[in-house]
OpenMM code with the backbone's topology and positions (N, CA, C; nanometers):
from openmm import Vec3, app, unit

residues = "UNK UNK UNK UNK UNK UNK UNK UNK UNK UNK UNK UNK UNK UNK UNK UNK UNK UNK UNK UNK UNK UNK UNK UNK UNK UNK UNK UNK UNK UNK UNK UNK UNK UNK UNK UNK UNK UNK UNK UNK UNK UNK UNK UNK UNK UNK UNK UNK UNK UNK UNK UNK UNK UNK UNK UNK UNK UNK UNK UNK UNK UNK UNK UNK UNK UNK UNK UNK UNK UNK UNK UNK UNK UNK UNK UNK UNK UNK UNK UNK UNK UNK UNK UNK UNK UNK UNK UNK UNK UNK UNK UNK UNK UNK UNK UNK UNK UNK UNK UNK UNK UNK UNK UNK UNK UNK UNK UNK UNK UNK UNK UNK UNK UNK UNK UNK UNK UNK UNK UNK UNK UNK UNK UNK UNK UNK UNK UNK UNK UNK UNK UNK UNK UNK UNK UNK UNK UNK UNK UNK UNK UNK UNK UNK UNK UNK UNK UNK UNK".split()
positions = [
    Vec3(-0.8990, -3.0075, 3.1273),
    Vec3(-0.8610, -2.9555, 3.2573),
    Vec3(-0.8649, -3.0676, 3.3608),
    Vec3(-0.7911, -3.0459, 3.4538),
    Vec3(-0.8008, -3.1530, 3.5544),
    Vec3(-0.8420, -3.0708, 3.7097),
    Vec3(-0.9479, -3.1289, 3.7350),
    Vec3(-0.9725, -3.0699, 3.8728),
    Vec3(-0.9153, -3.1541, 4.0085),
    Vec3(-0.8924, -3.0852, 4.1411),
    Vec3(-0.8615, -3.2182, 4.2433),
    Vec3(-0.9698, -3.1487, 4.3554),
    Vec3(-1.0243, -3.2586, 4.4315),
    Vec3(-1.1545, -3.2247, 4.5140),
    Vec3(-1.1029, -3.2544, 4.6110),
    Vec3(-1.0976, -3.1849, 4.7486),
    Vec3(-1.0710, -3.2336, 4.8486),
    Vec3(-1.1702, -3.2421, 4.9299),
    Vec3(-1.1283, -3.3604, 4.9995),
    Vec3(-1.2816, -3.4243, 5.1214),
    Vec3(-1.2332, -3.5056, 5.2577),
    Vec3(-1.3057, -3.4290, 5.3387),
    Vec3(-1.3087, -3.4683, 5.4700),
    Vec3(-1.4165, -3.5380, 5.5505),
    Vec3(-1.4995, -3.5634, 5.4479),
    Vec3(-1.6269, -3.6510, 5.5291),
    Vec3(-1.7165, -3.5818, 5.5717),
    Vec3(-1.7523, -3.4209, 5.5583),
    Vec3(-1.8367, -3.3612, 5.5458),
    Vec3(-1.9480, -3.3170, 5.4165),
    Vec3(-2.0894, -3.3001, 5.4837),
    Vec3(-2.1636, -3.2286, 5.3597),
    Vec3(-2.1227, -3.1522, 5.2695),
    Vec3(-2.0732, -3.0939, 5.3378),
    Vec3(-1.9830, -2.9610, 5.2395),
    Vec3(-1.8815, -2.9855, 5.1561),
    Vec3(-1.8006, -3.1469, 5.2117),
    Vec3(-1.7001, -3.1675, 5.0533),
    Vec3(-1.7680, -3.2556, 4.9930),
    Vec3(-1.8913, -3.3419, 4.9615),
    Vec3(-1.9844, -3.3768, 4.9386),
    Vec3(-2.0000, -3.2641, 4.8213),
    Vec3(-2.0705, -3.2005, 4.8849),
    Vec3(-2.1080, -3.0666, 4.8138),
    Vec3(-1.9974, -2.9926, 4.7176),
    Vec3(-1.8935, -2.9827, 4.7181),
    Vec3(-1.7454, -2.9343, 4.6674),
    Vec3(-1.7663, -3.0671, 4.5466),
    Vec3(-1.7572, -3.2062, 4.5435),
    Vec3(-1.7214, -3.2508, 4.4568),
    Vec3(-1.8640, -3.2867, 4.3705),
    Vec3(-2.0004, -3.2665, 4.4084),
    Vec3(-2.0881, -3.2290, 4.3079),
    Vec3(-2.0937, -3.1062, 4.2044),
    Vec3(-2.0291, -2.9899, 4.2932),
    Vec3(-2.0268, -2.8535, 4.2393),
    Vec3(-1.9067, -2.9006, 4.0910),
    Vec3(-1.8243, -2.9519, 4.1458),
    Vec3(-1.6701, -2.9578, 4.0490),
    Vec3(-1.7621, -3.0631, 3.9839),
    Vec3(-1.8161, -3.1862, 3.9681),
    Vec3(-1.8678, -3.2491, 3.9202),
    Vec3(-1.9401, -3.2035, 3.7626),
    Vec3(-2.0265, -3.0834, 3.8086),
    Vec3(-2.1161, -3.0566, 3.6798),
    Vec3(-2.0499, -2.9620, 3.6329),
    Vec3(-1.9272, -2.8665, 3.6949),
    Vec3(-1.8622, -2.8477, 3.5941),
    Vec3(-1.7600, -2.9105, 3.5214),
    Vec3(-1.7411, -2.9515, 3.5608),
    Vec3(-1.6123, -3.0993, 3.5292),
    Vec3(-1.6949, -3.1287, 3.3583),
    Vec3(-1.8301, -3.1644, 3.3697),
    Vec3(-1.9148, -3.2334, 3.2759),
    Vec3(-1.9010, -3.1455, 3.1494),
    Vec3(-1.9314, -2.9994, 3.1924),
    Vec3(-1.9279, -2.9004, 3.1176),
    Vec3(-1.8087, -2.8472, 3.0484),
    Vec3(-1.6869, -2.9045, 3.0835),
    Vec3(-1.5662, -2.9112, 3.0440),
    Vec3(-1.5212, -2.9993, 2.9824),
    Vec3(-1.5526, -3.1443, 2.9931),
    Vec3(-1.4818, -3.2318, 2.9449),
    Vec3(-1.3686, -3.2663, 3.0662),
    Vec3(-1.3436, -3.2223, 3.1882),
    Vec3(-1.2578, -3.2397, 3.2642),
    Vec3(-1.2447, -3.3521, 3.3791),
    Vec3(-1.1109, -3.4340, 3.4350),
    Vec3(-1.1171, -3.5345, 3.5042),
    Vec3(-1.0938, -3.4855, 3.6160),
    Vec3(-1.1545, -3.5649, 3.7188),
    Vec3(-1.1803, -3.5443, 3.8889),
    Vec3(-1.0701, -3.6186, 3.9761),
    Vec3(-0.9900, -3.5919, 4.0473),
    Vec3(-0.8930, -3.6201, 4.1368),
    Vec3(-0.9695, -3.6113, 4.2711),
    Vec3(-0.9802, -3.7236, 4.3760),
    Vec3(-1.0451, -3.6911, 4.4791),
    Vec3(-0.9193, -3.7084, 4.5917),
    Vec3(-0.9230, -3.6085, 4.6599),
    Vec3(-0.8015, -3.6742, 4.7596),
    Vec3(-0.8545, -3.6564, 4.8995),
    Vec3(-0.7802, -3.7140, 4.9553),
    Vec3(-0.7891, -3.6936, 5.1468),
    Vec3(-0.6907, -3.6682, 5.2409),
    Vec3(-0.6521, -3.6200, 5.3223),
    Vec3(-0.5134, -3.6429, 5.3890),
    Vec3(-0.5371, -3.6781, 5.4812),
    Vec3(-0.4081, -3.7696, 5.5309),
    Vec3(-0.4396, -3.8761, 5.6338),
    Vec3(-0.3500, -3.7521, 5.7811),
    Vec3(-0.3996, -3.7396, 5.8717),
    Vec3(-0.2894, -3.6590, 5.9759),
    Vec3(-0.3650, -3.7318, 6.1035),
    Vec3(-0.2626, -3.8208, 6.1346),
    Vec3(-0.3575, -3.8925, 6.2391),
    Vec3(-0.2960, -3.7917, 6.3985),
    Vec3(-0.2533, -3.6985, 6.3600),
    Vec3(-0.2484, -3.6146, 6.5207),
    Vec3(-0.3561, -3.5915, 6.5153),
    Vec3(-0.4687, -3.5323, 6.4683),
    Vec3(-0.5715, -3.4421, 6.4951),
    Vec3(-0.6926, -3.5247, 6.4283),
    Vec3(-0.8019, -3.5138, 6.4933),
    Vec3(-0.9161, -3.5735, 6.4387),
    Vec3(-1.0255, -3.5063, 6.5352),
    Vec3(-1.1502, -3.3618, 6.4345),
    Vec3(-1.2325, -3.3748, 6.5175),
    Vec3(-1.3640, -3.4371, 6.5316),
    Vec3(-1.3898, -3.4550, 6.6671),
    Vec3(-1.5054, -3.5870, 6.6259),
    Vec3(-1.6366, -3.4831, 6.6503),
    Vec3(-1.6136, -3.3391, 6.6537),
    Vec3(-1.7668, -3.3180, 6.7372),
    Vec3(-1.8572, -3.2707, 6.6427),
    Vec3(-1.8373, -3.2936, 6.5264),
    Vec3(-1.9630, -3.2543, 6.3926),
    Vec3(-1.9772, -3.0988, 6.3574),
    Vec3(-2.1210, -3.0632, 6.3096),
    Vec3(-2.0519, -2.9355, 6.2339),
    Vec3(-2.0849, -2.7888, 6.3467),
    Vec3(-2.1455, -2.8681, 6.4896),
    Vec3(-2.1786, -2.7470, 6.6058),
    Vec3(-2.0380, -2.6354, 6.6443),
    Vec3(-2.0900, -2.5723, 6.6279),
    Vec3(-1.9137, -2.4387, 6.6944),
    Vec3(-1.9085, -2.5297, 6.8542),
    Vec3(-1.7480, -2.4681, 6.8335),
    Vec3(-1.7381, -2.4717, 6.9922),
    Vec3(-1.7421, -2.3358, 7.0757),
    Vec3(-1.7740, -2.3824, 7.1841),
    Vec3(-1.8022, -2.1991, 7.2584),
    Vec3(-1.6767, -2.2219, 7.3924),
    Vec3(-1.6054, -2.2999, 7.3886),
    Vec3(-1.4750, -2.2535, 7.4866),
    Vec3(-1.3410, -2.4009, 7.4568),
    Vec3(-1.2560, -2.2885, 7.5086),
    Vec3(-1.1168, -2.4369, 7.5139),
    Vec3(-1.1583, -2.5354, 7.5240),
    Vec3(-1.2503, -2.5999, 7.6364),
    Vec3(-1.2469, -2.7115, 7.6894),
    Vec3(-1.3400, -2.7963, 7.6597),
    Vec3(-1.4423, -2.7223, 7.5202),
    Vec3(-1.5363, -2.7785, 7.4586),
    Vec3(-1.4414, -2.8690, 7.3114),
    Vec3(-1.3778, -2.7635, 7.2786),
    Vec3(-1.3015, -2.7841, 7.1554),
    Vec3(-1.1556, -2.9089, 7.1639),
    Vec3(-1.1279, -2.9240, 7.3122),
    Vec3(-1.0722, -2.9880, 7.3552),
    Vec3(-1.1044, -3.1199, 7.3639),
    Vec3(-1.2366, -3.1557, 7.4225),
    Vec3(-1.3486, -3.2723, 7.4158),
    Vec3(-1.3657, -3.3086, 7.3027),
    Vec3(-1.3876, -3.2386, 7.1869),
    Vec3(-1.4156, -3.2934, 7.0376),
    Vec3(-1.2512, -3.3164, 7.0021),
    Vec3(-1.1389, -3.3108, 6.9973),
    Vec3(-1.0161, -3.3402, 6.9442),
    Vec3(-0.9679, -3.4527, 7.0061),
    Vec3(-0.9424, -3.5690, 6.9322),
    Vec3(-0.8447, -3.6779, 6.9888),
    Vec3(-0.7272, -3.7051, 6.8639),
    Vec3(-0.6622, -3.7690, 6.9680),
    Vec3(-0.5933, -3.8731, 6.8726),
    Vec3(-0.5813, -3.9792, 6.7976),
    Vec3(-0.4736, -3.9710, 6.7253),
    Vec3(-0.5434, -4.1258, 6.6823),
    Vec3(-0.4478, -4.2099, 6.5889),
    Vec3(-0.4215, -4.3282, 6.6011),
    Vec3(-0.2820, -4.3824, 6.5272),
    Vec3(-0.3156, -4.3536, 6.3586),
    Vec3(-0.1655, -4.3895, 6.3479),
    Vec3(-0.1922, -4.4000, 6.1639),
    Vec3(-0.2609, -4.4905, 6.1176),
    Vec3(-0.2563, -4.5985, 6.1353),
    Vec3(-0.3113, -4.7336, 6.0851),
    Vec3(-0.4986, -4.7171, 6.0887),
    Vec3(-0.5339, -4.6285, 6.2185),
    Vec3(-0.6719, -4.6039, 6.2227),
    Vec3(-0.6891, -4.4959, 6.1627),
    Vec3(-0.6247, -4.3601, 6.1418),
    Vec3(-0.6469, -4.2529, 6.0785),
    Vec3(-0.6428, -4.2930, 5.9099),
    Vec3(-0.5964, -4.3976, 5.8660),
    Vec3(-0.5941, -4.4349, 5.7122),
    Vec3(-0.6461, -4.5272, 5.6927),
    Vec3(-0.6798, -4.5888, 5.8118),
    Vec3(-0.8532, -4.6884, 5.7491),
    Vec3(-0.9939, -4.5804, 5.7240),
    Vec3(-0.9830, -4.5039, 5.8334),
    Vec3(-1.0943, -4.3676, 5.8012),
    Vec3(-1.0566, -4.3158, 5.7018),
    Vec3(-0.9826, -4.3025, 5.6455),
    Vec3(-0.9114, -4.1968, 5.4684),
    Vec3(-0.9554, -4.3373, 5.4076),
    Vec3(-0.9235, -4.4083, 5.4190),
    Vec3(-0.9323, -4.5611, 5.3161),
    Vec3(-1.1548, -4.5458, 5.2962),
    Vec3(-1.1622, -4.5554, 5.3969),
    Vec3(-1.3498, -4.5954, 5.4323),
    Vec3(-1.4431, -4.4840, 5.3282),
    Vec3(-1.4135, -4.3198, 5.4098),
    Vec3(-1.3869, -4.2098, 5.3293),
    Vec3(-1.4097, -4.1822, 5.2211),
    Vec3(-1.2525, -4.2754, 5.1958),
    Vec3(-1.2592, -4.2510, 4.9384),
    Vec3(-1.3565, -4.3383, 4.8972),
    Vec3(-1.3487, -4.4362, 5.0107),
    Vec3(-1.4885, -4.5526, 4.8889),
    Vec3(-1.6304, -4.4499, 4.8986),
    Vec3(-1.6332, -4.4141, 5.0138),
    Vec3(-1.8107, -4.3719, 4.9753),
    Vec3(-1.7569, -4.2326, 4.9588),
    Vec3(-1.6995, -4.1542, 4.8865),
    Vec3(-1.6745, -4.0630, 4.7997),
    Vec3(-1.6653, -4.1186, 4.6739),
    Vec3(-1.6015, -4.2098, 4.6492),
    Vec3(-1.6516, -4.3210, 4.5320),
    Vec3(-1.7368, -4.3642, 4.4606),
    Vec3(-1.8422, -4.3906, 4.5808),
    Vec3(-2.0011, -4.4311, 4.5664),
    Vec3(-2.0685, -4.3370, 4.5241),
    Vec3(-2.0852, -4.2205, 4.5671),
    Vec3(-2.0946, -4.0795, 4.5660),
    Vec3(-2.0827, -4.0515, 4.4617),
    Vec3(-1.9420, -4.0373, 4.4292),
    Vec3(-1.9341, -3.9802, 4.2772),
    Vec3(-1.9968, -4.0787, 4.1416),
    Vec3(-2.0126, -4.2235, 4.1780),
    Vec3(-2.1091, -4.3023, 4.0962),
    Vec3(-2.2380, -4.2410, 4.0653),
    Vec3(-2.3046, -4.2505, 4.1848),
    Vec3(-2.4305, -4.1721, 4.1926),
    Vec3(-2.4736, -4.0646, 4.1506),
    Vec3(-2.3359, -3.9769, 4.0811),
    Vec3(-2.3340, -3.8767, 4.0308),
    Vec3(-2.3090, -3.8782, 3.8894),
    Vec3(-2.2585, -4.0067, 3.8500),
    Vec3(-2.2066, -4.0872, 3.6721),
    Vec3(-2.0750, -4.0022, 3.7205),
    Vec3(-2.0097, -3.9996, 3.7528),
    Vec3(-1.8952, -3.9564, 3.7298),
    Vec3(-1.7901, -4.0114, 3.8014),
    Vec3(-1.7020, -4.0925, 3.6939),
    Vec3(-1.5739, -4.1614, 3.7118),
    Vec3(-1.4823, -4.0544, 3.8001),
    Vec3(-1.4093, -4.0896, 3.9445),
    Vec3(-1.2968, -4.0180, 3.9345),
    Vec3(-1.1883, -4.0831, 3.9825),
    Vec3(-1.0546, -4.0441, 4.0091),
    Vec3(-0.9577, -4.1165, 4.0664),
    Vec3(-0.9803, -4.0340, 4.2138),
    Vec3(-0.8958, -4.1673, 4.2804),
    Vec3(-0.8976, -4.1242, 4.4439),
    Vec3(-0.7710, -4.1676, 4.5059),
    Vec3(-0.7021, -4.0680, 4.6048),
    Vec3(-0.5674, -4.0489, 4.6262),
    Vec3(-0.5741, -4.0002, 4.7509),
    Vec3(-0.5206, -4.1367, 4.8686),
    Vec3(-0.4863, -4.0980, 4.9747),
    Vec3(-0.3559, -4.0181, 5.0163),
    Vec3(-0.3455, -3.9133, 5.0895),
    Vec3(-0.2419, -3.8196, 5.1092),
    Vec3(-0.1871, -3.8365, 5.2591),
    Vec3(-0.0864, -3.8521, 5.2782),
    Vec3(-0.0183, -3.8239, 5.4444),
    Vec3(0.0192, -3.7392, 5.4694),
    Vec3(-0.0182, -3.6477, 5.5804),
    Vec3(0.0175, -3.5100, 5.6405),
    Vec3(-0.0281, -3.3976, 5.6625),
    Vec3(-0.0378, -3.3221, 5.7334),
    Vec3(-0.0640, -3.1893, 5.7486),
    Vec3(-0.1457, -3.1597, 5.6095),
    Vec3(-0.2982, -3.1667, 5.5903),
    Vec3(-0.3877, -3.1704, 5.4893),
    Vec3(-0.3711, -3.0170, 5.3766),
    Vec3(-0.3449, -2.9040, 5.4320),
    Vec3(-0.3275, -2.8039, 5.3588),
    Vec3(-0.2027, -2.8424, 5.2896),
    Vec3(-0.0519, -2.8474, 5.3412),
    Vec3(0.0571, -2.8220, 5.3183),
    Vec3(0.0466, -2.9772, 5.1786),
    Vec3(-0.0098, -3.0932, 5.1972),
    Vec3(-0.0132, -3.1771, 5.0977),
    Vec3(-0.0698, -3.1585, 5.0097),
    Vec3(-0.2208, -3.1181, 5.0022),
    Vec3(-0.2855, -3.0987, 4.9293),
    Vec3(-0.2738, -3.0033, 4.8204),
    Vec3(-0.2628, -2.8981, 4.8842),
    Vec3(-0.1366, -2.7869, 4.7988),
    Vec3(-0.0166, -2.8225, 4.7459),
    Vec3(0.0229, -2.8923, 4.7675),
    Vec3(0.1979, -2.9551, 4.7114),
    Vec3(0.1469, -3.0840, 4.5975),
    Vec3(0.0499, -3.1155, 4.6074),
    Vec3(-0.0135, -3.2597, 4.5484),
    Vec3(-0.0363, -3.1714, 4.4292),
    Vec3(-0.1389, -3.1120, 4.4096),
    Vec3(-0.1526, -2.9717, 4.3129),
    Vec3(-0.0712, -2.9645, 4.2687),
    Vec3(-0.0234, -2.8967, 4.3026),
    Vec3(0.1048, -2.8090, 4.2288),
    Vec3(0.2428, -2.9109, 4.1284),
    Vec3(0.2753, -3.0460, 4.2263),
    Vec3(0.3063, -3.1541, 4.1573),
    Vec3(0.2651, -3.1879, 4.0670),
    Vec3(0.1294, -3.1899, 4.0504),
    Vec3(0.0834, -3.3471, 3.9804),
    Vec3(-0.0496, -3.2645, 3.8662),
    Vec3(0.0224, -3.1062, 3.8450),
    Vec3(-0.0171, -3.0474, 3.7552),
    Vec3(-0.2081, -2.9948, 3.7271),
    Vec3(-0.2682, -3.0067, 3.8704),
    Vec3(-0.4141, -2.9560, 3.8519),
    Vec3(-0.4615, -2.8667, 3.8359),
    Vec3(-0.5546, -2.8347, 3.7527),
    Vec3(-0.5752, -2.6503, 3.7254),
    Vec3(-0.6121, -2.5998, 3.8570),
    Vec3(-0.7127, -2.6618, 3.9300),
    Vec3(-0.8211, -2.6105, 4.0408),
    Vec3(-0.8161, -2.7215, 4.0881),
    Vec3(-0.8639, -2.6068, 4.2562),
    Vec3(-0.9132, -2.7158, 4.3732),
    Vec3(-1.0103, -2.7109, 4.4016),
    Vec3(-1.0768, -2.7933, 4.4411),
    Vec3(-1.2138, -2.7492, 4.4830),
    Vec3(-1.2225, -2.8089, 4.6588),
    Vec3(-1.2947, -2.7471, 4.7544),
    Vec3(-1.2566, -2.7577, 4.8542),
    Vec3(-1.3915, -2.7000, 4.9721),
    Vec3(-1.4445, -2.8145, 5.0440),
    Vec3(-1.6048, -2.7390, 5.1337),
    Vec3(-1.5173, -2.6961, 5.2342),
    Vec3(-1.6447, -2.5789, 5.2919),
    Vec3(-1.6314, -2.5343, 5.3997),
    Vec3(-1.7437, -2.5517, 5.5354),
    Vec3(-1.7058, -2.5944, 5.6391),
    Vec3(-1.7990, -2.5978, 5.7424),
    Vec3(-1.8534, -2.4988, 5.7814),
    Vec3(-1.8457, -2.3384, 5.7377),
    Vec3(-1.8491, -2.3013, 5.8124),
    Vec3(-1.8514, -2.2178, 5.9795),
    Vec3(-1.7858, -2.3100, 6.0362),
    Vec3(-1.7598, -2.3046, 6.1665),
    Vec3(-1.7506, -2.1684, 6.2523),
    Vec3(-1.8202, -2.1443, 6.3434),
    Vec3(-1.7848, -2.0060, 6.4429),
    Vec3(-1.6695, -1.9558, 6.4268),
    Vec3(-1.6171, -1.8066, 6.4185),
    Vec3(-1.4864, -1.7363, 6.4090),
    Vec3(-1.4347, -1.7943, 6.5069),
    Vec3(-1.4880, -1.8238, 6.6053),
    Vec3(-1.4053, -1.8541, 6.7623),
    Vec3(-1.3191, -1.9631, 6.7239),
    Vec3(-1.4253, -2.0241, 6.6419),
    Vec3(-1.3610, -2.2513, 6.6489),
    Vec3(-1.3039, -2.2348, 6.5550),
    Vec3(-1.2621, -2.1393, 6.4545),
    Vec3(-1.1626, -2.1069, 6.3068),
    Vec3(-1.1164, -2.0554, 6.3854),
    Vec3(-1.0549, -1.9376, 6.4652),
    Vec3(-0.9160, -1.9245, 6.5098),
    Vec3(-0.8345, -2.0453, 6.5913),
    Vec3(-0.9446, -2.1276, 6.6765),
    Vec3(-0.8863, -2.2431, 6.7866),
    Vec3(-0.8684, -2.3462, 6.6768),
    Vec3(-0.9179, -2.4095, 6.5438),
    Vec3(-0.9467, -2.5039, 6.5270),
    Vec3(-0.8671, -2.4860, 6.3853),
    Vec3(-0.8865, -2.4045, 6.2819),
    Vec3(-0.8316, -2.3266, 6.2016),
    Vec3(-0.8883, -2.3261, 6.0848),
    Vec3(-0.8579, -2.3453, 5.9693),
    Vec3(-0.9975, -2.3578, 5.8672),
    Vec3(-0.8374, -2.4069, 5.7633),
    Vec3(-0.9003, -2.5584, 5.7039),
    Vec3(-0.8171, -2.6084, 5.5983),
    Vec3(-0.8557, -2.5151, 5.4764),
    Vec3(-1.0062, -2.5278, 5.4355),
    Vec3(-1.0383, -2.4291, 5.3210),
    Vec3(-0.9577, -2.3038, 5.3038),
    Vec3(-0.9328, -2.2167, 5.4184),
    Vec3(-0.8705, -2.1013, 5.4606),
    Vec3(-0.7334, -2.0995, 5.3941),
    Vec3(-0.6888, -2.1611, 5.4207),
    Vec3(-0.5028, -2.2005, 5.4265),
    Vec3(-0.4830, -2.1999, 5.3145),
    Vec3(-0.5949, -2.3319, 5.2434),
    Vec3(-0.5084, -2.3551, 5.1459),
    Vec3(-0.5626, -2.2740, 5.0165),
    Vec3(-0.6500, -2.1626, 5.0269),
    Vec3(-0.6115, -2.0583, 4.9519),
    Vec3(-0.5079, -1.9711, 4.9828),
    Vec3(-0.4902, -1.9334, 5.0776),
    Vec3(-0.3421, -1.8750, 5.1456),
    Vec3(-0.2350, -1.9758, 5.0353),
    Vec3(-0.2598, -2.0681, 5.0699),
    Vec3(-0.1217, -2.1664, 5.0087),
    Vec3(-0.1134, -2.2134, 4.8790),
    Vec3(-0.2046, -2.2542, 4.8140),
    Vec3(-0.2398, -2.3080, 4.6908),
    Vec3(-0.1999, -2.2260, 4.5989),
    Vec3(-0.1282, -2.2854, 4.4602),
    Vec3(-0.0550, -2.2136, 4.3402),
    Vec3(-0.1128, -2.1986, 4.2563),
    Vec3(-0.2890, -2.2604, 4.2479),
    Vec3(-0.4045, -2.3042, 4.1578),
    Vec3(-0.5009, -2.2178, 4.1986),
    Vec3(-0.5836, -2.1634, 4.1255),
    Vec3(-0.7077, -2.1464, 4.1963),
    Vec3(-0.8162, -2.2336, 4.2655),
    Vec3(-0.8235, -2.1999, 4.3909),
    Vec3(-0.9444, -2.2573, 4.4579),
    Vec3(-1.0853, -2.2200, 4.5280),
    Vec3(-1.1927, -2.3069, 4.4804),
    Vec3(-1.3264, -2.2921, 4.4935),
    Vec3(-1.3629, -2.3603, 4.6276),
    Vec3(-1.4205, -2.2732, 4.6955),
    Vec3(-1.4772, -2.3261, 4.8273),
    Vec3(-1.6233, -2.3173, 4.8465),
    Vec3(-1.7156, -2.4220, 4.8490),
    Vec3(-1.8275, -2.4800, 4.8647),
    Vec3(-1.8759, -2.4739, 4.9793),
    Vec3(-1.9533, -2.4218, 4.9637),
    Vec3(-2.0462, -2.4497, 5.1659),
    Vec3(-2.1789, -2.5755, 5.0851),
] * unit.nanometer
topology = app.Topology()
chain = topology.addChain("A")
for resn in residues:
    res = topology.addResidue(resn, chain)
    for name in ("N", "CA", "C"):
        topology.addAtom(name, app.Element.getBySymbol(name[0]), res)
C-alpha cells in the first residue's frame, strides 16, 4: 500500500505521519510526505482560535513564492528528520497550490491508497473564517482519509 501524509508544520501533522508511520510498519507500506506551497495565504498566529475578523486578519499575511517554498523546502527536511527519528524512510514532495485541491489531485494521480492528514482543531468560528484543509479534503479526496489530532 502506499500512504501520502500531509503536513503543515503543525503537531498534529507531526502526529498524522507517526500515526501512518506504525501503520505503514504493520503493512509493509511506503510513506509519501507532501506539502503545498500557496503563497497567498499563510497563518502565522499558532494553534489559539481567533475570536473576531480583525484578530484572524492580524494572523494572515502574505507572502511571495520564492519565500512560501523555502518554508515548504525547510518544512520537508525536518519532516525528514522526523520521520528518521521514527526509522522510517519516506519520500517528500513539494506541491503548488491551493493545498486541498492538489493534494487530492496528487492522490488520485499518483495512485495512493490513503491520506493521512492532522487537524488543529481550531474554534468553529476560525473553521468557518479560516476553513479547515483536513475538512475539504475529505469532502474532496477519491481515497480514504485519516485525520489525526
Amino acid at each position: 500500500m502506499r500512504f501520502l501524509v500531509a503536513v503543515d508544520g503543525s503537531e498534529e501533522s507531526e502526529n498524522a505521519l507517526a500515526y501512518a508511520a506504525d501503520i505503514a510498519d504493520a503493512m509493509d507500506s511506503s510513506i509519501t510526505v507532501v506539502h503545498a506551497v500557496d503563497p497567498t495565504v499563510h497563518d502565522e498566529g499558532g494553534s489559539e482560535p481567533t475570536v473576531s475578523l480583525w484578530d484572524a486578519d492580524q494572523r494572515l499575511v502574505l507572502e511571495s513564492i520564492e519565500d512560501a517554498e523555502q518554508r515548504g523546502l525547510d518544512l520537508l527536511g525536518d519532516v525528514s528528520a522526523f520521520a528518521d527519528e521514527l526509522g522510517r524512510d519516506v519520500e517528500i514532495e513539494l506541491l503548488y497550490g491551493d493545498p486541498v485541491v492538489e493534494i487530492a489531485d496528487f492522490a488520485a494521480d499518483e495512485g495512493f491508497d490513503t491520506i493521512y492528514v492532522g487537524h488543529r482543531g481550531r474554534s468553529e468560528r476560525a473553521g468557518l473564517m479560516l476553513g479547515s484543509v483536513a475538512k475539504s479534503l475529505v469532502e474532496r479526496a477519491t481515497v480514504p482519509v485519516t485525520v489525526v489530532r
